[in-house]
LUMLUMDREN-2810 file (N, C-alpha, C; in Angstrom, 1 decimal):
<atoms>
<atom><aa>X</aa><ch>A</ch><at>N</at><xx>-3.6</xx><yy>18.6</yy><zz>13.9</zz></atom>
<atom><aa>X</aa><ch>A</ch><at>CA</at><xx>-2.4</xx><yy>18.1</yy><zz>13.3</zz></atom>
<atom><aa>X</aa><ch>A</ch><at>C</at><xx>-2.8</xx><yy>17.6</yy><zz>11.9</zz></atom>
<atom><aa>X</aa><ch>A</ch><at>N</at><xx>-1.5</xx><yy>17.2</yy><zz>11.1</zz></atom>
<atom><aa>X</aa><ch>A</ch><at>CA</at><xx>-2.0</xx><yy>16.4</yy><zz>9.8</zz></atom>
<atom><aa>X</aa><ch>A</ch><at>C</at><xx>-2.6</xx><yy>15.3</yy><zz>10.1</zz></atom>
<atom><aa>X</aa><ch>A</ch><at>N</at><xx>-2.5</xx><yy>14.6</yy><zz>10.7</zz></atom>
<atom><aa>X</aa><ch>A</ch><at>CA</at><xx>-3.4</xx><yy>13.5</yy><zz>11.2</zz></atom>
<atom><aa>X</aa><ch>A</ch><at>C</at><xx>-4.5</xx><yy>13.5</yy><zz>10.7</zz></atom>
<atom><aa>X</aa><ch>A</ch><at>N</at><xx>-4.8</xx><yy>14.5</yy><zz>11.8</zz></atom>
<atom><aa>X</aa><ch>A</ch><at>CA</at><xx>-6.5</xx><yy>14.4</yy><zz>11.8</zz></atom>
<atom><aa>X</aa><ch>A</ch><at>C</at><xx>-7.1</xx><yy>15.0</yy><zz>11.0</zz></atom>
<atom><aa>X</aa><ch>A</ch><at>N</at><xx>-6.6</xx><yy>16.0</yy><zz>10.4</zz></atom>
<atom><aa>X</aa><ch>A</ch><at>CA</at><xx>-7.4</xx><yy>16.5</yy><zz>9.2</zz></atom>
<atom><aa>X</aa><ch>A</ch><at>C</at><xx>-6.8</xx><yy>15.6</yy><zz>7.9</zz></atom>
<atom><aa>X</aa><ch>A</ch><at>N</at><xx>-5.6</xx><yy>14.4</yy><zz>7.8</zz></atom>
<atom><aa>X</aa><ch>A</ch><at>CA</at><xx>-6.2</xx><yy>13.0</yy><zz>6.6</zz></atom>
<atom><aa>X</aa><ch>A</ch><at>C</at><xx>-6.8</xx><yy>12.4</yy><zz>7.0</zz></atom>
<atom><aa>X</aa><ch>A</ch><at>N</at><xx>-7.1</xx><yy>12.5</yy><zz>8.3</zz></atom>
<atom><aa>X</aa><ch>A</ch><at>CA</at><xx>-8.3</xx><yy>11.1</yy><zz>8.6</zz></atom>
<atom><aa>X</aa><ch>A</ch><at>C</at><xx>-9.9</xx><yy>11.5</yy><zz>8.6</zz></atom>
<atom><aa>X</aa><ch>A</ch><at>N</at><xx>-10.0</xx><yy>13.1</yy><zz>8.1</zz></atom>
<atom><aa>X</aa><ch>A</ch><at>CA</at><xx>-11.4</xx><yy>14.0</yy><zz>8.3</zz></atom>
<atom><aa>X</aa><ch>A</ch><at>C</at><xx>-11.6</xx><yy>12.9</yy><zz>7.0</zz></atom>
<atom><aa>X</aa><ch>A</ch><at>N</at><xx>-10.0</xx><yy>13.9</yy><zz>6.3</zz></atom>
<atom><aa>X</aa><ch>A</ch><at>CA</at><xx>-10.4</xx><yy>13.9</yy><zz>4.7</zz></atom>
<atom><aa>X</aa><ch>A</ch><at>C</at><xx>-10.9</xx><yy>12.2</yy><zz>4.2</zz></atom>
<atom><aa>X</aa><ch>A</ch><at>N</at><xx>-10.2</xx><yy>11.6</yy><zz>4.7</zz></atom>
<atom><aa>X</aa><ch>A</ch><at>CA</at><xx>-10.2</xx><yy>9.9</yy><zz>4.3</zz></atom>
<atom><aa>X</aa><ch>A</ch><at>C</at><xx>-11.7</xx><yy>9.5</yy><zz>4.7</zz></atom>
<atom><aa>X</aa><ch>A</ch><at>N</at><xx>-12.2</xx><yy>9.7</yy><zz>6.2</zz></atom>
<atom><aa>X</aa><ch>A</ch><at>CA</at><xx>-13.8</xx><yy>9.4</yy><zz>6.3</zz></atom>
<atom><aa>X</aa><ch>A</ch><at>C</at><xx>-14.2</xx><yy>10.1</yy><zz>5.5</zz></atom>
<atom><aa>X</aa><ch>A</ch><at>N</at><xx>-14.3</xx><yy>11.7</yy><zz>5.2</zz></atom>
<atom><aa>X</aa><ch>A</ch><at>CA</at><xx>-15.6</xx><yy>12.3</yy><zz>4.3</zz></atom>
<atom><aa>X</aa><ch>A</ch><at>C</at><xx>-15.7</xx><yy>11.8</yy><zz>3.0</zz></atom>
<atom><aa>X</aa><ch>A</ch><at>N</at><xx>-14.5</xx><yy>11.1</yy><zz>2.5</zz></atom>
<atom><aa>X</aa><ch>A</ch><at>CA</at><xx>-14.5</xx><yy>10.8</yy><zz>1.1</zz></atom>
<atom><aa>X</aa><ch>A</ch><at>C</at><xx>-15.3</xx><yy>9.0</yy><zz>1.5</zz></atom>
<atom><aa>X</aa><ch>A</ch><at>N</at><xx>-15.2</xx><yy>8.4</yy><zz>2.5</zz></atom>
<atom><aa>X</aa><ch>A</ch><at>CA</at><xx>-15.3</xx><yy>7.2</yy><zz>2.6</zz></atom>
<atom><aa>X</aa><ch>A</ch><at>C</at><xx>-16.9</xx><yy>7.1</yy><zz>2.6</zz></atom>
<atom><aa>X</aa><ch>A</ch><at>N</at><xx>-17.4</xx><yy>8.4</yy><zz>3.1</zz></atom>
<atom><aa>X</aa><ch>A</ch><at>CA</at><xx>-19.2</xx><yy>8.8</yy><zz>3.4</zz></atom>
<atom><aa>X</aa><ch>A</ch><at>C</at><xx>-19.4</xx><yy>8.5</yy><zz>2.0</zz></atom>
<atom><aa>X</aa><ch>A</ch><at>N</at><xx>-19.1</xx><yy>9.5</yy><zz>1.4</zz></atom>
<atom><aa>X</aa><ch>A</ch><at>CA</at><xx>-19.4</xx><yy>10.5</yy><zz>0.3</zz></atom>
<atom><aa>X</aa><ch>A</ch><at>C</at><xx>-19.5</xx><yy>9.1</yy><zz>-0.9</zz></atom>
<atom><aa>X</aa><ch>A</ch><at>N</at><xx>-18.6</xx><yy>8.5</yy><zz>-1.5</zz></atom>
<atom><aa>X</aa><ch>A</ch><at>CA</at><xx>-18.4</xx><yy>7.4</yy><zz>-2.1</zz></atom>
<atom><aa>X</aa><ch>A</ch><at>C</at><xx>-19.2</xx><yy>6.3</yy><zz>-1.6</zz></atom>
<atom><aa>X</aa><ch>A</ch><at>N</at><xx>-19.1</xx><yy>6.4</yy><zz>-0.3</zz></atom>
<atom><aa>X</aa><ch>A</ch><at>CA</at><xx>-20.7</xx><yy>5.1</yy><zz>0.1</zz></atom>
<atom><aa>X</aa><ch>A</ch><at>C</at><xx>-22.3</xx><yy>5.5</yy><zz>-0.2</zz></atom>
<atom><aa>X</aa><ch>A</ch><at>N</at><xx>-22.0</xx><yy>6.6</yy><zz>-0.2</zz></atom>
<atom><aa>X</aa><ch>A</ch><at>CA</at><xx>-23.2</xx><yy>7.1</yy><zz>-0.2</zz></atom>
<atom><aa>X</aa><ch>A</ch><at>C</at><xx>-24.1</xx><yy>7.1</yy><zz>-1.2</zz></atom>
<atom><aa>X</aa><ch>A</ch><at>N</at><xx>-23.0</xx><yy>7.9</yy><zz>-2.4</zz></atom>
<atom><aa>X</aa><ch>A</ch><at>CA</at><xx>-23.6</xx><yy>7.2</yy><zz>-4.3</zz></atom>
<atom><aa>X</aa><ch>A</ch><at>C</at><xx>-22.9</xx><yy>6.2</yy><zz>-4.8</zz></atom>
<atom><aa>X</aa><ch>A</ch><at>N</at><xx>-22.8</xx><yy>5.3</yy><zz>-3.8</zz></atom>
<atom><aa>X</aa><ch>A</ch><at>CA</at><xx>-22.6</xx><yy>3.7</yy><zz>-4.8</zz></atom>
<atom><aa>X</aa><ch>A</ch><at>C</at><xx>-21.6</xx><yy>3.7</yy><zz>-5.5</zz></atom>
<atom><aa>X</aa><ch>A</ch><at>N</at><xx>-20.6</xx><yy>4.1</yy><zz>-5.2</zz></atom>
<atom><aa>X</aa><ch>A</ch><at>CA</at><xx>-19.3</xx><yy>4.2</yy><zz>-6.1</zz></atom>
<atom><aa>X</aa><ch>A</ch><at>C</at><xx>-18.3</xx><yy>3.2</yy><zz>-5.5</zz></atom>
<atom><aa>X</aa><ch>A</ch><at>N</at><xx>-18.6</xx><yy>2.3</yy><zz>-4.6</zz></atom>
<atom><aa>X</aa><ch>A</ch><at>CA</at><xx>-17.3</xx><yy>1.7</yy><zz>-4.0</zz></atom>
<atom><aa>X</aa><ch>A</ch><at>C</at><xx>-17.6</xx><yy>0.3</yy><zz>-4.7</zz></atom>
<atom><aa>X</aa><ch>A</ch><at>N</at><xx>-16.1</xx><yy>-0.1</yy><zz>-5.4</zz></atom>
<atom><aa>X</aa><ch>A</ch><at>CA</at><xx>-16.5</xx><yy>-1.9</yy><zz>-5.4</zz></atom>
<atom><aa>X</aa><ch>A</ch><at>C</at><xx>-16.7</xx><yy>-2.4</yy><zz>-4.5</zz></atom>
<atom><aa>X</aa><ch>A</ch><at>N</at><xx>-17.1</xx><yy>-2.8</yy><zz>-3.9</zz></atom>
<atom><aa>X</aa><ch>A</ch><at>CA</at><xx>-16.4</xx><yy>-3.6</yy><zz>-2.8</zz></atom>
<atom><aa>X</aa><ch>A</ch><at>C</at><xx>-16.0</xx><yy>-4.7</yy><zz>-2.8</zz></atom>
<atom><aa>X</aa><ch>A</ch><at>N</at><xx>-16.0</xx><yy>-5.9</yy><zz>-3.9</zz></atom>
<atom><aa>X</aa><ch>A</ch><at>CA</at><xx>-15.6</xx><yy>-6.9</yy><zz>-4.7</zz></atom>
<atom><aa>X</aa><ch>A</ch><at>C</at><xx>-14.1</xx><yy>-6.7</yy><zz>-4.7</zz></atom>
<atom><aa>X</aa><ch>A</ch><at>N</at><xx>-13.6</xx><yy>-5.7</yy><zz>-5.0</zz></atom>
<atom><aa>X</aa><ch>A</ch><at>CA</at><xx>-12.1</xx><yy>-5.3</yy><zz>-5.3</zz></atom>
<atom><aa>X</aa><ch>A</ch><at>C</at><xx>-11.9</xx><yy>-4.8</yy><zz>-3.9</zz></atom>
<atom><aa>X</aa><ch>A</ch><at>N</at><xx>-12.4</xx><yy>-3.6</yy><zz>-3.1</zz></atom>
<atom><aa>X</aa><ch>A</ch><at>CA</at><xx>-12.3</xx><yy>-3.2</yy><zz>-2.5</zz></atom>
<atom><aa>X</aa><ch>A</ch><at>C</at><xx>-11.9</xx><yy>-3.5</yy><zz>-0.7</zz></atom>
<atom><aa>X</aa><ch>A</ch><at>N</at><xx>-12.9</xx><yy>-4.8</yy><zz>-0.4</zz></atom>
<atom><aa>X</aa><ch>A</ch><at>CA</at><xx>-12.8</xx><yy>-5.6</yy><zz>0.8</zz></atom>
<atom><aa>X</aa><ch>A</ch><at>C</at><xx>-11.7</xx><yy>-6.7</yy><zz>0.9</zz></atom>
<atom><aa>X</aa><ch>A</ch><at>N</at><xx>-11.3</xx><yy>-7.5</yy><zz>-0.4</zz></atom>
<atom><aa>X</aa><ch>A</ch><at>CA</at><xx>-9.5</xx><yy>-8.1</yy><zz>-0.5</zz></atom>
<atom><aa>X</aa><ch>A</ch><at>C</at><xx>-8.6</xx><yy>-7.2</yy><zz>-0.4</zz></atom>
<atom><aa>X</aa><ch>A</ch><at>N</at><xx>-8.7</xx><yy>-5.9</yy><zz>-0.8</zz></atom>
<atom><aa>X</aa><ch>A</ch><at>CA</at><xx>-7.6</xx><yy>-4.8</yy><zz>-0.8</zz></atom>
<atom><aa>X</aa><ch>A</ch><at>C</at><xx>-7.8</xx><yy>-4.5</yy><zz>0.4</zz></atom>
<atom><aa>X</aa><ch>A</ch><at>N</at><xx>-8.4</xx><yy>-3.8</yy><zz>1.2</zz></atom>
<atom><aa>X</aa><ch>A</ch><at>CA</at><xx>-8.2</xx><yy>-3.4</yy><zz>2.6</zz></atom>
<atom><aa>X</aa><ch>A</ch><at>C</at><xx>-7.8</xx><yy>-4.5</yy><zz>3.3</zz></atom>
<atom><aa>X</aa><ch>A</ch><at>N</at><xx>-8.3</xx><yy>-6.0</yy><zz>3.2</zz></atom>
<atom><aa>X</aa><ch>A</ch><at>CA</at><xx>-7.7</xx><yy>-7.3</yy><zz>3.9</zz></atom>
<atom><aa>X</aa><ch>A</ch><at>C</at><xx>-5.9</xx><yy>-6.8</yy><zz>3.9</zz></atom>
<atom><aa>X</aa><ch>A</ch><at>N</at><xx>-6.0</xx><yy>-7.4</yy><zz>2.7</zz></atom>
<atom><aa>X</aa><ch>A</ch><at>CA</at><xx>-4.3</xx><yy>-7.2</yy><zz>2.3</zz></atom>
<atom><aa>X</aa><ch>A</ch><at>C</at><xx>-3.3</xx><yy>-6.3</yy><zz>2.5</zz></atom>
<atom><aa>X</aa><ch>A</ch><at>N</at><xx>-4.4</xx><yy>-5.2</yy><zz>2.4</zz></atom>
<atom><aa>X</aa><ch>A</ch><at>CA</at><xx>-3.4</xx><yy>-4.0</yy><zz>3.1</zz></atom>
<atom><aa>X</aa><ch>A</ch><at>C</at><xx>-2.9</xx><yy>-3.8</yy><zz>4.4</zz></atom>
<atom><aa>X</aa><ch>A</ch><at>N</at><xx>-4.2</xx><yy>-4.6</yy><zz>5.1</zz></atom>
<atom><aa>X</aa><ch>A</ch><at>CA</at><xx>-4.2</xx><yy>-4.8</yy><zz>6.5</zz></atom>
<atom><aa>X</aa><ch>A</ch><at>C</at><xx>-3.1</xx><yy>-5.9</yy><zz>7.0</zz></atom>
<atom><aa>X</aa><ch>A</ch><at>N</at><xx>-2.9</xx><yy>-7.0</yy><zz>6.9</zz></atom>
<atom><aa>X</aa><ch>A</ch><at>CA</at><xx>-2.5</xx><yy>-7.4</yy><zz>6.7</zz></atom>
<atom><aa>X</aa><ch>A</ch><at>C</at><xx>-1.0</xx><yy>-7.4</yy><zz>6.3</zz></atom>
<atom><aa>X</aa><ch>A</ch><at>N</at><xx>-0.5</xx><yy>-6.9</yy><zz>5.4</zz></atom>
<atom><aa>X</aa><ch>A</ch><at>CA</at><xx>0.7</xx><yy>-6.3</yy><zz>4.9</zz></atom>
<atom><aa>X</aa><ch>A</ch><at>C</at><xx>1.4</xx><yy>-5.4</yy><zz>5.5</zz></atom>
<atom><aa>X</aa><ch>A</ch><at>N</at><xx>1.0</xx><yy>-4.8</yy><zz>6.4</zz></atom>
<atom><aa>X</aa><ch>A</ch><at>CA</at><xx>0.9</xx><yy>-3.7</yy><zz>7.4</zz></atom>
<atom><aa>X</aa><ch>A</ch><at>C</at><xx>1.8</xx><yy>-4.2</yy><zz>8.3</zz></atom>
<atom><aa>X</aa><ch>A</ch><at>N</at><xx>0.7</xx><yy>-5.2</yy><zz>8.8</zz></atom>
<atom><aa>X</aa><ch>A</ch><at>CA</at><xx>1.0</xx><yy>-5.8</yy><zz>10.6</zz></atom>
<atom><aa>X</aa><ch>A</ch><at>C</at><xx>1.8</xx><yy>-6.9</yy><zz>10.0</zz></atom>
<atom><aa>X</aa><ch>A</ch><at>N</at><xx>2.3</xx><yy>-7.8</yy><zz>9.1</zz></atom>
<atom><aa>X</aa><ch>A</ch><at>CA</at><xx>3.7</xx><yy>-8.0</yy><zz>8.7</zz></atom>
<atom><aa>X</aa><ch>A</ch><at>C</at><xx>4.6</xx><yy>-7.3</yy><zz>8.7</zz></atom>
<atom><aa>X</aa><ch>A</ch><at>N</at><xx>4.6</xx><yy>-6.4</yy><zz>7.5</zz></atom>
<atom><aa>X</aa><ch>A</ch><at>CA</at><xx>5.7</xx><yy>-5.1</yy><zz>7.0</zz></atom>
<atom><aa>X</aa><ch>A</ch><at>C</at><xx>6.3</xx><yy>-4.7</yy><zz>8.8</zz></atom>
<atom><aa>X</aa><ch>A</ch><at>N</at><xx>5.3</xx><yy>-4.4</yy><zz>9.8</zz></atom>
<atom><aa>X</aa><ch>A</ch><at>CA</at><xx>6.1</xx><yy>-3.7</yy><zz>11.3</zz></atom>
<atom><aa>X</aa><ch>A</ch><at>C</at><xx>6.3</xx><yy>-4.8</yy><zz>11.9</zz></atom>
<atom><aa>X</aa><ch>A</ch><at>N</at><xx>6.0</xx><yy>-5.8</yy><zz>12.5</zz></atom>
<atom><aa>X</aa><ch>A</ch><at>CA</at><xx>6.5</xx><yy>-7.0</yy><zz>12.7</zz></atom>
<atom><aa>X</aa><ch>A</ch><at>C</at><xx>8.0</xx><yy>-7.9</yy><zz>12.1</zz></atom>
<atom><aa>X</aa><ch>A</ch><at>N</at><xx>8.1</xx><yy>-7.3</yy><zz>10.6</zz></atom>
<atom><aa>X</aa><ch>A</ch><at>CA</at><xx>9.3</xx><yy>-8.1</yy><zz>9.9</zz></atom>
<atom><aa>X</aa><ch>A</ch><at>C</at><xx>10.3</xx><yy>-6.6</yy><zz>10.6</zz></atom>
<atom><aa>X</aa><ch>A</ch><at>N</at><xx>9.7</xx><yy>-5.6</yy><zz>10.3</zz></atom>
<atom><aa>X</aa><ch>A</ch><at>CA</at><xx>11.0</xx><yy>-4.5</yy><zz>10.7</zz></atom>
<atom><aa>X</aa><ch>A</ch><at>C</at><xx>11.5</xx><yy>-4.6</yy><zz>12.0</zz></atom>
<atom><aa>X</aa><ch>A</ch><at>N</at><xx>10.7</xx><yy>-4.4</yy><zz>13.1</zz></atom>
<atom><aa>X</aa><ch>A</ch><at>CA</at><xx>11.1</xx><yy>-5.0</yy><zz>14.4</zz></atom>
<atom><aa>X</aa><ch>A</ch><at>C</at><xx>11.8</xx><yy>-6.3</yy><zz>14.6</zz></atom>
<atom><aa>X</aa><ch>A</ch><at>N</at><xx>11.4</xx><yy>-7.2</yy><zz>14.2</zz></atom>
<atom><aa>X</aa><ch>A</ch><at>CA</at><xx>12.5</xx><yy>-8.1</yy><zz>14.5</zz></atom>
<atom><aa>X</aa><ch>A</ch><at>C</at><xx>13.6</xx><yy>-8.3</yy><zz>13.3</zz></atom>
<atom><aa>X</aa><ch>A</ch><at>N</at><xx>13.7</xx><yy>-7.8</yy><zz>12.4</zz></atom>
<atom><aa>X</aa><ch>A</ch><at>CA</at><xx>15.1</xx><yy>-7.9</yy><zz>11.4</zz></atom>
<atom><aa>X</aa><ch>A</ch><at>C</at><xx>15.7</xx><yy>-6.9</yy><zz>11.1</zz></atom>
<atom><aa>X</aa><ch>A</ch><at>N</at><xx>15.4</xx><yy>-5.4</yy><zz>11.6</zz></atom>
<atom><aa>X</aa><ch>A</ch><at>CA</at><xx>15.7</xx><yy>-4.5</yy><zz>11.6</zz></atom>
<atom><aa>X</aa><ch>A</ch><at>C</at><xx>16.0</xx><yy>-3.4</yy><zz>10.8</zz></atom>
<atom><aa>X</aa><ch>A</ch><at>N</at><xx>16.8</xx><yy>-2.4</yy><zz>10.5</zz></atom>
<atom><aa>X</aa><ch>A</ch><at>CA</at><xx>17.0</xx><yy>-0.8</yy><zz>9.5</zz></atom>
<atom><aa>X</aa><ch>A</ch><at>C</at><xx>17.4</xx><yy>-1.6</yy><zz>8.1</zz></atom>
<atom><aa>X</aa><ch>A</ch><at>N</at><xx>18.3</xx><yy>-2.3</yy><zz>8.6</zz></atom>
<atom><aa>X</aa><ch>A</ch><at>CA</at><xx>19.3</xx><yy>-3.4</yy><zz>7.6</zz></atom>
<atom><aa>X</aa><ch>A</ch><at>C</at><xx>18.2</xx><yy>-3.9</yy><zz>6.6</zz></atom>
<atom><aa>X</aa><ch>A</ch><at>N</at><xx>17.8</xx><yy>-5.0</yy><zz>7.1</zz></atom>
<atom><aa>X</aa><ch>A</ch><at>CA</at><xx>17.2</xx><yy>-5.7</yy><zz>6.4</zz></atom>
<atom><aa>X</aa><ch>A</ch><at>C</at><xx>16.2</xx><yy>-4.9</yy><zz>5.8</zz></atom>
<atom><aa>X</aa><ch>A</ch><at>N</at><xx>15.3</xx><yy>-4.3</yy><zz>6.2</zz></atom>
<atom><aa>X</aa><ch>A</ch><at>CA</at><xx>13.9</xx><yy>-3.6</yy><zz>5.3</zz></atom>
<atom><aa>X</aa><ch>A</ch><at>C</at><xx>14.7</xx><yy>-2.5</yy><zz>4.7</zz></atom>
<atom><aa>X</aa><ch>A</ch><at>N</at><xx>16.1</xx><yy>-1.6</yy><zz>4.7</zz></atom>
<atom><aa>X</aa><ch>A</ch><at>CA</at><xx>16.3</xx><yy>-1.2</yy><zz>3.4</zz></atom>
<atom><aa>X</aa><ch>A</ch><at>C</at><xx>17.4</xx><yy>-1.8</yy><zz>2.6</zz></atom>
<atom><aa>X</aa><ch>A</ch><at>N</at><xx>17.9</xx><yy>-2.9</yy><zz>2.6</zz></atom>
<atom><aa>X</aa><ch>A</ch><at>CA</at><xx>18.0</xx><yy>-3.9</yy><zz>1.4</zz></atom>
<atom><aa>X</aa><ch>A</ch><at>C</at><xx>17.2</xx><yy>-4.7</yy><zz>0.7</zz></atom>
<atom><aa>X</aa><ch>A</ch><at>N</at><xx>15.6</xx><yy>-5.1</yy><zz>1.6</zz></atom>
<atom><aa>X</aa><ch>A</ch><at>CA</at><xx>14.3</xx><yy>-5.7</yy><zz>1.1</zz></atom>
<atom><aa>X</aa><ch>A</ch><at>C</at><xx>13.8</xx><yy>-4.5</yy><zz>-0.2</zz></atom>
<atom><aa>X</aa><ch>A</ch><at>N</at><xx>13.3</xx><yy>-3.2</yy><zz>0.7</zz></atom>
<atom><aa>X</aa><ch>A</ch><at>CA</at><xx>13.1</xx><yy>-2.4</yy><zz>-0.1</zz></atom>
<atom><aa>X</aa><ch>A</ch><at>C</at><xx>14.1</xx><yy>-1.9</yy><zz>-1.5</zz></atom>
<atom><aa>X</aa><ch>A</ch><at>N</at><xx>15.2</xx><yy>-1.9</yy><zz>-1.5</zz></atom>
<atom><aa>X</aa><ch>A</ch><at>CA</at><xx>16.1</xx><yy>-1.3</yy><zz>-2.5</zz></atom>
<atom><aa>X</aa><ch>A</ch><at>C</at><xx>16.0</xx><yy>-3.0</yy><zz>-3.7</zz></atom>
<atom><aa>X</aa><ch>A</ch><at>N</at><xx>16.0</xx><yy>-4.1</yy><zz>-3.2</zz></atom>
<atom><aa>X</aa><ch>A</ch><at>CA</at><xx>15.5</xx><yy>-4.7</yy><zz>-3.9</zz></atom>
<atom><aa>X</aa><ch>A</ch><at>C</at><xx>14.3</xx><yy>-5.2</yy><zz>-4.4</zz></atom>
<atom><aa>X</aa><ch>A</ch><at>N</at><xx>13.3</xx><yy>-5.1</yy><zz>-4.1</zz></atom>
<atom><aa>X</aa><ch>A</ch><at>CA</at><xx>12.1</xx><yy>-4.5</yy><zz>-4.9</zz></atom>
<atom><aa>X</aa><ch>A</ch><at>C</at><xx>11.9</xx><yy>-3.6</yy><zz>-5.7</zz></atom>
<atom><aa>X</aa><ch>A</ch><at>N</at><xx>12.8</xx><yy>-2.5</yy><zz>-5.4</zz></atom>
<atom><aa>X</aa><ch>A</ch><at>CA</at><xx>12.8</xx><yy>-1.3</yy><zz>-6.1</zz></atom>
<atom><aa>X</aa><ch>A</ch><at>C</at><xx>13.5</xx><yy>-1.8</yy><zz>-7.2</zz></atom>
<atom><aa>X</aa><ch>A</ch><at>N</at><xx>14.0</xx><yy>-2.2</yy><zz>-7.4</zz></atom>
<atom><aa>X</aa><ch>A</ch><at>CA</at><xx>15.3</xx><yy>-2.7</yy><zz>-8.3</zz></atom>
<atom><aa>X</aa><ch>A</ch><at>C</at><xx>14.4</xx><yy>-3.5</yy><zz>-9.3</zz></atom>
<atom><aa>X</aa><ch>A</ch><at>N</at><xx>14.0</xx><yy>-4.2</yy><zz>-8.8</zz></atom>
<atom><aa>X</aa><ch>A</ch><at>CA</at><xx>13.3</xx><yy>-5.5</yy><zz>-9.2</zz></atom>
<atom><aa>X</aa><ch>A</ch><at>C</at><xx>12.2</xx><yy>-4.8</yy><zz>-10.1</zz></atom>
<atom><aa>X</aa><ch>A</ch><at>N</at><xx>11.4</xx><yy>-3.7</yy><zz>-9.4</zz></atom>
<atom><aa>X</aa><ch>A</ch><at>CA</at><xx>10.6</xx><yy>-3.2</yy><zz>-10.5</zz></atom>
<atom><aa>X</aa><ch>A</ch><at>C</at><xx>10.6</xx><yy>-2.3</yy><zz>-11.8</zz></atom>
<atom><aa>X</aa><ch>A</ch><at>N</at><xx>12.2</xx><yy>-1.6</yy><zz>-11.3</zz></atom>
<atom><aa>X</aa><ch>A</ch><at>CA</at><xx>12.4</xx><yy>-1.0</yy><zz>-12.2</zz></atom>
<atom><aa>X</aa><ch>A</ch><at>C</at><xx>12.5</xx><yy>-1.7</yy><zz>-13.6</zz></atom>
<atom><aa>X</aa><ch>A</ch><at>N</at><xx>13.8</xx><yy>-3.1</yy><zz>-13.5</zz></atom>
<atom><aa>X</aa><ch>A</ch><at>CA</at><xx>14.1</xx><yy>-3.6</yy><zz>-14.2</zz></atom>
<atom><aa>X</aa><ch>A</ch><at>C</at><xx>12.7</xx><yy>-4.3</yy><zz>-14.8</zz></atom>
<atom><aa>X</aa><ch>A</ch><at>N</at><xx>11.8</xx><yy>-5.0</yy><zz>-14.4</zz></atom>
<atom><aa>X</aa><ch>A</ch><at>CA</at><xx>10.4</xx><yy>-5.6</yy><zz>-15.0</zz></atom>
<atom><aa>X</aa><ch>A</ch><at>C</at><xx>9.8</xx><yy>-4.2</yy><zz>-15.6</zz></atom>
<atom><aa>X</aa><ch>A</ch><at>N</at><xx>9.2</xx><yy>-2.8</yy><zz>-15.1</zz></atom>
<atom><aa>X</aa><ch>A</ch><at>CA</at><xx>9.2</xx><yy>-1.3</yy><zz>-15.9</zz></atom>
<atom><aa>X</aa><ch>A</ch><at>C</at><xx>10.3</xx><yy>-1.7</yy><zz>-17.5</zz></atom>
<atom><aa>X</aa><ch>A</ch><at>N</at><xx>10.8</xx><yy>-1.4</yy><zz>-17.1</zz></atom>
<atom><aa>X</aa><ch>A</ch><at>CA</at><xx>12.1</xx><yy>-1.3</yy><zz>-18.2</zz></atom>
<atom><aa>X</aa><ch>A</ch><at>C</at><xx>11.8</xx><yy>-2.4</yy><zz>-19.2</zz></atom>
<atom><aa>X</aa><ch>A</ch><at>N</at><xx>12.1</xx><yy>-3.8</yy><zz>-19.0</zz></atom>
<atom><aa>X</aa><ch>A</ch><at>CA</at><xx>11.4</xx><yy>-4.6</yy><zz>-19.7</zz></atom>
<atom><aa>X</aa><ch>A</ch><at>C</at><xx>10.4</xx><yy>-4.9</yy><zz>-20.7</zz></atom>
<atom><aa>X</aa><ch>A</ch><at>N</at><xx>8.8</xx><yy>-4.0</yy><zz>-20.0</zz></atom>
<atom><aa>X</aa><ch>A</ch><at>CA</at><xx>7.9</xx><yy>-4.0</yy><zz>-20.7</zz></atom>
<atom><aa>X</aa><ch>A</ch><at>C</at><xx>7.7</xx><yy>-2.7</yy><zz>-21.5</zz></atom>
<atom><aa>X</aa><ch>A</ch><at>N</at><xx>8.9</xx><yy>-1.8</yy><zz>-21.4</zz></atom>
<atom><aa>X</aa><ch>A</ch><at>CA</at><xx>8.7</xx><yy>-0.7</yy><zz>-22.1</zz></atom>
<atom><aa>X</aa><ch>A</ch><at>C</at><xx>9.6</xx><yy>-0.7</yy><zz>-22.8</zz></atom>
<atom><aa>X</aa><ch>A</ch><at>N</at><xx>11.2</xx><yy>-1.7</yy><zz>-23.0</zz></atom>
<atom><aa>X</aa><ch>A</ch><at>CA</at><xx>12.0</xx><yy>-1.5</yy><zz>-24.1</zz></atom>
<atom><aa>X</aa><ch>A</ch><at>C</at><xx>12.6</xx><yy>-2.7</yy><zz>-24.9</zz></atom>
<atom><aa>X</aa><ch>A</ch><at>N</at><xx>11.7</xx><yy>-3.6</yy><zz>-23.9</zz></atom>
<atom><aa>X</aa><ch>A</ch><at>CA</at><xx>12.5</xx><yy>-5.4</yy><zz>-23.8</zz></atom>
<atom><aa>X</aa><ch>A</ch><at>C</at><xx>11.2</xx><yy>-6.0</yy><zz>-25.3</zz></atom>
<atom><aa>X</aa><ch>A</ch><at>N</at><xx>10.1</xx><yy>-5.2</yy><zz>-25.8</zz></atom>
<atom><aa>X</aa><ch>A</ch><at>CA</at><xx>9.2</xx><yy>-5.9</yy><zz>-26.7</zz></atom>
<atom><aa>X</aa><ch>A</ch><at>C</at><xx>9.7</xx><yy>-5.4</yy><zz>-28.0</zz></atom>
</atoms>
């Protein structure tokens, strides 16, 4: 399934990059924290607040970044 062949692709790149020294991991190990983390929030807030709430969260973020986009590209 697609699964498994993104999760081939995700470890052989995860080898391959460890292997010649290409990973920060300074930047790298707070980012996977966070993303981890962000995660098991993000499904926890959806389950208990529901369809509702995560796509009015979402459409306001979206919003939110367009307008900051916009901003820094017509607002200077």
């Amino acid at each position: 399934s697609a699964k498994v062949i993104n999760f081939a692709a995700n470890l052989s790149a995860l080898i391959y990059f460890a292997a010649t020294h290409r990973i920060l991991y300074q930047f790298a190990v707070p980012m996977g924290l966070c993303n981890l983390v962000g995660s098991l929030l993000g499904s926890r807030l959806a389950v208990l607040k529901g369809n509702t709430f995560v796509r009015n969260l979402f459409l306001i973020v979206a919003a939110a970044m367009i307008l900051r986009f916009g901003w820094e590209v017509f607002g200077r």
